[in-house]
C-alpha positions, 0 to 999 in steps of 0.5 A, a space after each residue: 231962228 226960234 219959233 220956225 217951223 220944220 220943214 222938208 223940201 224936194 224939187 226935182 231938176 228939169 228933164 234936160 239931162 246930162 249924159 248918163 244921168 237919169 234925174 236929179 233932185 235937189 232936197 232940203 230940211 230943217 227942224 226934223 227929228 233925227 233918224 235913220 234912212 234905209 238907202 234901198 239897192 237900184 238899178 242907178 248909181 247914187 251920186 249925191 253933193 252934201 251941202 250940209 256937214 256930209 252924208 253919213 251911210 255905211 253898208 251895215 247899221 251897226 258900222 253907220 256909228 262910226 262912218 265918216 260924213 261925206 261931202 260927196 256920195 259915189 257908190 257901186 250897184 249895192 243889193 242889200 240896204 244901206 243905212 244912212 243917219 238923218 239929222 234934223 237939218 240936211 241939204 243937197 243935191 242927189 244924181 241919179 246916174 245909168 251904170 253904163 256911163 260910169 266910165 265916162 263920167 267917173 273915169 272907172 266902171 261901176 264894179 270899181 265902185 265901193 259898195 261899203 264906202 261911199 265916199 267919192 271924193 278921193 276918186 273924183 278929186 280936183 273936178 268933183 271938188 269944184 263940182 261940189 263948191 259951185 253947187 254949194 254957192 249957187 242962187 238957187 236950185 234952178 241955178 244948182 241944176 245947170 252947173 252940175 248939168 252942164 259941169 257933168 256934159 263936159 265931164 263925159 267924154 263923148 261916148 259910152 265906151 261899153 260893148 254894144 251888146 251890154 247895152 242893149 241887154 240892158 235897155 231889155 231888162 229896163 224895158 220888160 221890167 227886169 222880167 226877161 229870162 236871161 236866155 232870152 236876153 243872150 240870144 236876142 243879143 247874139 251872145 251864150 249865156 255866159 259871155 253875157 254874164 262876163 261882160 255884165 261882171 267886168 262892168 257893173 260886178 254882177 251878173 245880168 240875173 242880179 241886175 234884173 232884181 235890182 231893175 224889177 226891184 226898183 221898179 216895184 219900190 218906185 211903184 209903191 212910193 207913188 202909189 202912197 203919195 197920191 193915193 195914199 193906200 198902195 194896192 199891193 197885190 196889183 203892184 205884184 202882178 202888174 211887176 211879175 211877182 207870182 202873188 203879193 206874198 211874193 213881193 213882200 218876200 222879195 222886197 224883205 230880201 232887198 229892203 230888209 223890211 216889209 214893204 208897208 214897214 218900209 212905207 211907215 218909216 219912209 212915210 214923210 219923205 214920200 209924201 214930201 217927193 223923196 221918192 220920186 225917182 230912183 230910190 237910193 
């Protein structure tokens, strides 16, 4: 309508959760100047229900011209930024969602996932269709959230069908940060070294080195986005000790590497939807 004011909105989903999910989060815009969103690498999948005419993001800039919008948004653990197009009016609903239920979830571990295509509806078919259509007609987000929370229990498939010892290395990684030597990590979980990387690849396509970068990464870049929203001035060098960078030198370095930009270049772009809650959970 003429005369109505732009707006952005992002309300995240009650922590109930679904197996395997790790958050969910609804958002919505109108009226904003069109630009492109840096997808950054994660420890989760990204799994994301377009409500608008689709998500266009391909792995490179110069391919996100012509990259086909999706309607629905799956893809593997990628380690090098994304780009997507933002237009001025966008809705949906964003999963985040644990790696290890991939199969259970999506019938496929996550290194079958695309990390240059991030349409998902030719895997999901027939269920992520109607997923995605009871989503769209829903009264409002509360109402959005229950249907994919309750579509998504009944979707799993009872149990995490991955090795006990995978699982656990994981939830190491998660809990010292990504910070754990990975020689560490295989005798706490009784396996040499190298088993363990061959399991991390069969299941998620990279080895438990990379997984922990992305685990500290993403922890880093989550770290950052709340810093800026309630304070308004992130303290970076705290930030690099309190994640085990050896100095705020280092951090920048690491996070160019992963972001392709500077941490306070990544806060300027992203300024908006920061402060607006899109960056909340796990970064995309």
């Amino acid at each position: 309508m003429a005369g109505e004011q732009p707006f952005s909105e992002f309300v995240q989903a009650p922590p109930r959760g679904a197996p395997g999910v790790i958050s969910m989060l609804g958002y919505r815009a109108h009226g904003l100047p069109e630009s492109v969103h840096r997808g950054l690498p994660s420890s989760a999948l990204t799994f994301i229900l377009a409500f608008d005419e689709g998500v266009q993001a391909a792995a490179t800039a110069p391919a996100l011209a012509s990259a086909t919008p999706a309607k629905i948004v799956l893809g593997g653990l990628h380690t090098t930024t994304a780009f997507v197009q933002q237009r001025s009016d966008w809705a949906g609903i964003e999963i985040t969602v644990h790696p290890l239920a991939a199969r259970s979830l999506f019938g496929v571990p996550t290194r079958e996932l695309s990390v240059t295509d991030f349409d998902g509806s030719s895997l999901l078919q027939r269920w992520g269709e109607e997923l995605h259509g009871r989503a769209v007609e829903a009264r409002d987000w509360a109402a959005a959230f229950a249907h994919v929370e309750s579509r998504l229990i009944r979707q799993f498939d009872g149990h995490l069908p991955v090795r006990p010892e995978l699982l656990h290395a994981w939830q190491l990684l998660e809990r010292t940060g990504g910070r754990m030597p990975i020689s560490a990590l295989a005798r706490q979980v009784t396996l040499t070294p190298r088993h363990l990387g061959t399991l991390f690849q069969r299941e998620v396509g990279l080895s438990p080195k990379a997984v922990a970068g992305l685990i500290r990464f993403s922890r880093t870049a989550k770290t950052i986005a709340d810093q800026l929203r309630w304070t308004g001035q992130p303290d970076l060098a705290q930030i690099a000790s309190d994640t085990g960078y050896a100095d705020q030198a280092h951090l920048s370095r690491e996070f160019s590497r992963y972001a392709g930009i500077s941490p306070r270049a990544w806060m300027a772009e992203e300024f908006r939807n920061i402060q607006d809650g899109g960056h909340s959970t796990e970064a995309y």
